[in-house]
C-alpha positions in Angstrom: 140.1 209.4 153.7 137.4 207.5 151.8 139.8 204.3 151.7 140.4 204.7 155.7 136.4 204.8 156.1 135.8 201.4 153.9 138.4 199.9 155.5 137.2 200.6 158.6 133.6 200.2 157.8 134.7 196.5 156.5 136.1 196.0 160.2 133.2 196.2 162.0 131.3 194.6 159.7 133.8 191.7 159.9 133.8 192.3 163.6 129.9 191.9 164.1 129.8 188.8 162.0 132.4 186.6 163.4 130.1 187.7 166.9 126.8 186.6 165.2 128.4 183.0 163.9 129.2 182.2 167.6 125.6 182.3 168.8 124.4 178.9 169.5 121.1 177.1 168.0 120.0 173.9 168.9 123.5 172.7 170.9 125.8 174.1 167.5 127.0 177.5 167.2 125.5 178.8 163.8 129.4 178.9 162.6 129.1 175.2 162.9 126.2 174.5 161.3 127.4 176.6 158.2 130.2 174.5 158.0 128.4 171.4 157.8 126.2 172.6 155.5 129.3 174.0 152.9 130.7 170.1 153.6 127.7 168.2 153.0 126.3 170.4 150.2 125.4 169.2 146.5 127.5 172.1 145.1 130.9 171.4 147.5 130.9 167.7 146.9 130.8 168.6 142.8 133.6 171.0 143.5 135.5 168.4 145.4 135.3 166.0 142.7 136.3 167.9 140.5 139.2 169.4 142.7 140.1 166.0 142.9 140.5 165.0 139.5 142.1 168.0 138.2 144.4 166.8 141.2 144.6 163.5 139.4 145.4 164.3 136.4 148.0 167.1 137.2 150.0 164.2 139.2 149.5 161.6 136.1 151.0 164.8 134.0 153.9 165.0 136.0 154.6 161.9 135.7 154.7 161.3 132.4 157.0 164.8 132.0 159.4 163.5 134.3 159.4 159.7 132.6 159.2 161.7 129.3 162.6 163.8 130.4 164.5 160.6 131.8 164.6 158.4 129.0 165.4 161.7 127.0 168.5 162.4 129.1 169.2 158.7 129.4 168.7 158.2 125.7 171.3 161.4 125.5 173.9 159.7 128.1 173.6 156.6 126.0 174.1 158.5 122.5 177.2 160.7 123.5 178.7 157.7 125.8 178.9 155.7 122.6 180.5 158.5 120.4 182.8 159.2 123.2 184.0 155.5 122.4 184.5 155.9 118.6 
C-alpha cells in the first residue's frame, strides 16, 4: 500500500509541475526558458563536447576493428587460397 501511495504521490507531483512549466513570463512559457537555459549553459556545452568526442572516437574505434578484421579475413582467404593450390 506504501508503494501505491508513492506512486501516486509522484503523480501529482509530476502533474502540478508540468502545470507550473506552462505559465508564461515575459512572452516564453517558463518550460521554454528552462530549456534555453540547459542549451546555452556552461555545464551542457562541456557535456556536449564531450558527448561528442567520445562519439568521435567510438566511430574512429570501429573503424579500425572493422579494417583490423578485413585484412585479417583477407589475409586468411589469401593464406588458405594459396594451400588450396599446392
Amino acid at each position: 500500500m506504501e508503494e501505491l501511495k508513492f506512486v501516486v504521490k509522484c503523480f501529482v507531483f509530476t502533474m502540478l509541475l508540468v502545470v507550473l512549466m506552462q505559465v508564461k513570463v515575459g512572452g516564453y512559457s517558463i518550460e521554454a526558458h528552462s530549456f534555453h537555459w540547459l542549451r546555452k549553459s556552461t555545464i551542457s556545452q562541456y557535456i556536449q563536447s564531450a558527448a561528442a568526442g567520445g562519439a568521435m572516437a567510438l566511430r574512429n574505434l570501429g573503424r579500425t576493428v572493422k579494417d583490423g578484421v578485413a585484412s585479417t579475413v583477407d589475409g586468411y582467404q589469401e593464406g588458405a587460397h594459396e594451400k588450396a593450390i599446392r
